[in-house]
C-alpha positions as CSV (number, residue, x, y, z in Angstrom):
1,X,-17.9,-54.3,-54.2
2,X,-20.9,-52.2,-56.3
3,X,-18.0,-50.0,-57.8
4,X,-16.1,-53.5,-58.9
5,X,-19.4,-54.7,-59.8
6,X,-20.0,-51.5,-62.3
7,X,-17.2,-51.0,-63.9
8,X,-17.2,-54.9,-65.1
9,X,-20.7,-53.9,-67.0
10,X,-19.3,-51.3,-68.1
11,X,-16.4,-52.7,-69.8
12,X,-18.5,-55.3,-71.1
13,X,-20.9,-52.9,-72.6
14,X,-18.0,-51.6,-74.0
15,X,-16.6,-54.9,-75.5
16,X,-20.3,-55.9,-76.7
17,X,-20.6,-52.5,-78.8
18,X,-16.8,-52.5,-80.4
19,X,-17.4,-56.2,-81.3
20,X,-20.5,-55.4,-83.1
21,X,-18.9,-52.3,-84.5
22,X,-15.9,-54.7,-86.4
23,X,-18.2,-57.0,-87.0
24,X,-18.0,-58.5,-90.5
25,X,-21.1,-60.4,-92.3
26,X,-19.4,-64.0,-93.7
27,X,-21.0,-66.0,-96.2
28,X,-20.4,-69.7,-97.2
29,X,-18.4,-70.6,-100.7
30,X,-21.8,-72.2,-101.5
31,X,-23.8,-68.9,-101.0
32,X,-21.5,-67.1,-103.0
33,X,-22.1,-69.5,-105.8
34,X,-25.9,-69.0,-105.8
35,X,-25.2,-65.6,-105.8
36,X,-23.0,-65.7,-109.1
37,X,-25.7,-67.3,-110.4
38,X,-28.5,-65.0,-109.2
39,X,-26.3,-62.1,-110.6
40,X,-24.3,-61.6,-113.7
41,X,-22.9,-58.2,-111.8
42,X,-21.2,-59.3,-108.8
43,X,-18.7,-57.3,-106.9
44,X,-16.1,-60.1,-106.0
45,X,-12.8,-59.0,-105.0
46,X,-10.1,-61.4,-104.5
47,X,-7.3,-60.1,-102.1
48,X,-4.5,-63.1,-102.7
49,X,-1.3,-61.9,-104.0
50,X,-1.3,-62.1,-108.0
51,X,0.7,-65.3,-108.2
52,X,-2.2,-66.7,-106.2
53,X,-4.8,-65.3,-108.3
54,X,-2.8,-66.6,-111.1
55,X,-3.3,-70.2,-109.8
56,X,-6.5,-70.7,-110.1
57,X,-9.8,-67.7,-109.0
58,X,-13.3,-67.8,-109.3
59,X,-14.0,-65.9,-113.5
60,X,-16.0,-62.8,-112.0
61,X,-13.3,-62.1,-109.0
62,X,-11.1,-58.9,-109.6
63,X,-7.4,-59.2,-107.6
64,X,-6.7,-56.5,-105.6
65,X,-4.4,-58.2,-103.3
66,X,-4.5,-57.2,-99.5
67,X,-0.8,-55.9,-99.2
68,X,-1.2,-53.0,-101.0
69,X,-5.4,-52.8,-100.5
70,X,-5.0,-49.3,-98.2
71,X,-3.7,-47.8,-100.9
72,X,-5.8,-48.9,-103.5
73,X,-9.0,-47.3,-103.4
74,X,-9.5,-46.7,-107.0
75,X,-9.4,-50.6,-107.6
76,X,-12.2,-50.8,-104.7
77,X,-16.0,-51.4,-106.3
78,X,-17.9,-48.3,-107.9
79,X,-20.8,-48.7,-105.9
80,X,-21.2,-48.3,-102.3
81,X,-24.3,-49.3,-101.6
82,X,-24.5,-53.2,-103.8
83,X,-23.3,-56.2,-102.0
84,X,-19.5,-56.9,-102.0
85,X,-17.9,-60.3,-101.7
86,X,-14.2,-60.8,-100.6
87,X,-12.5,-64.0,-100.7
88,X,-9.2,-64.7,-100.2
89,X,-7.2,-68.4,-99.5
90,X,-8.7,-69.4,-96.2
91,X,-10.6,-66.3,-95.3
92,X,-8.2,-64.7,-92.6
93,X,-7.3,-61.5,-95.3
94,X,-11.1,-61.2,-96.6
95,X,-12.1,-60.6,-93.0
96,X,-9.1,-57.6,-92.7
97,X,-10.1,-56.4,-96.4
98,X,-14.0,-56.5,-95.7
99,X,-13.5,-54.8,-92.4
100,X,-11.1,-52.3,-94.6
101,X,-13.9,-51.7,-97.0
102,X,-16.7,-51.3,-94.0
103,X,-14.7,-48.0,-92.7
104,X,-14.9,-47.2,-96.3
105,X,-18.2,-46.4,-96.2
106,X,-19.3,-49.9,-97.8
107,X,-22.5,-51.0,-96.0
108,X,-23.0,-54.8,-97.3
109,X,-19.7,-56.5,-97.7
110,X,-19.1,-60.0,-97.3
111,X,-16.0,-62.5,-96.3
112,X,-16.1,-65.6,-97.6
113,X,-15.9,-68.1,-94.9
114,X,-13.2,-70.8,-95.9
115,X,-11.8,-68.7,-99.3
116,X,-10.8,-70.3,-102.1
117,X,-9.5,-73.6,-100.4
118,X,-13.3,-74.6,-99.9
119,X,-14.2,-73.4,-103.0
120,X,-12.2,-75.7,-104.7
121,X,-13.1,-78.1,-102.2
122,X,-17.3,-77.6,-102.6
């Protein structure tokens, strides 16, 4: 039973420490905009597919869309250390992007909870 009873702390030790590992820092669509306007030199990336980008994306946003963001490193922010805000439609492909950008070496990056369908929305 104290074998059972140790290996289940164990394991959730485990799953505590991976989930904070992955973790990614969100911010609303209502924090980014005060952050726009608290910053003329935002890093915004926008990870929709160019059509989407094309339909409508918030002026300071640069596309680099999530199907080819692996392999696009060069299009990735200059600086490592500023804040970095990734949004996407609903906020599913900022989360993979930001997480991308974490094991980077980026150490404040940002999802945008709800993406561009509650910026439009707010």
């Amino acid at each position: 039973m104290l074998d059972f009873l140790f290996v289940a702390v164990v394991i959730g030790l485990i799953y505590v420490w991976w989930s904070k590992r992955n973790s990614v820092k969100t911010v609303s669509t209502d924090e980014l905009k005060r952050k726009i306007a608290e910053e003329r030199n935002i890093q915004l990336l926008d990870v929709r597919e160019p059509q989407e980008y094309r339909g409508g994306h918030i002026k300071q946003a640069k596309n680099v869309p999530l199907s080819g963001f692996g392999n696009a490193s060069a299009q990735y922010p200059k600086q490592k250390d500023r804040p970095v805000y990734v949004i996407c439609q609903s906020g599913m492909r900022s989360q993979r992007a930001a997480a991308m950008l974490q094991k980077a070496g980026y150490t404040d990056v940002y999802s945008v909870k709800g993406g561009m369908s509650f910026w439009r929305g707010s």
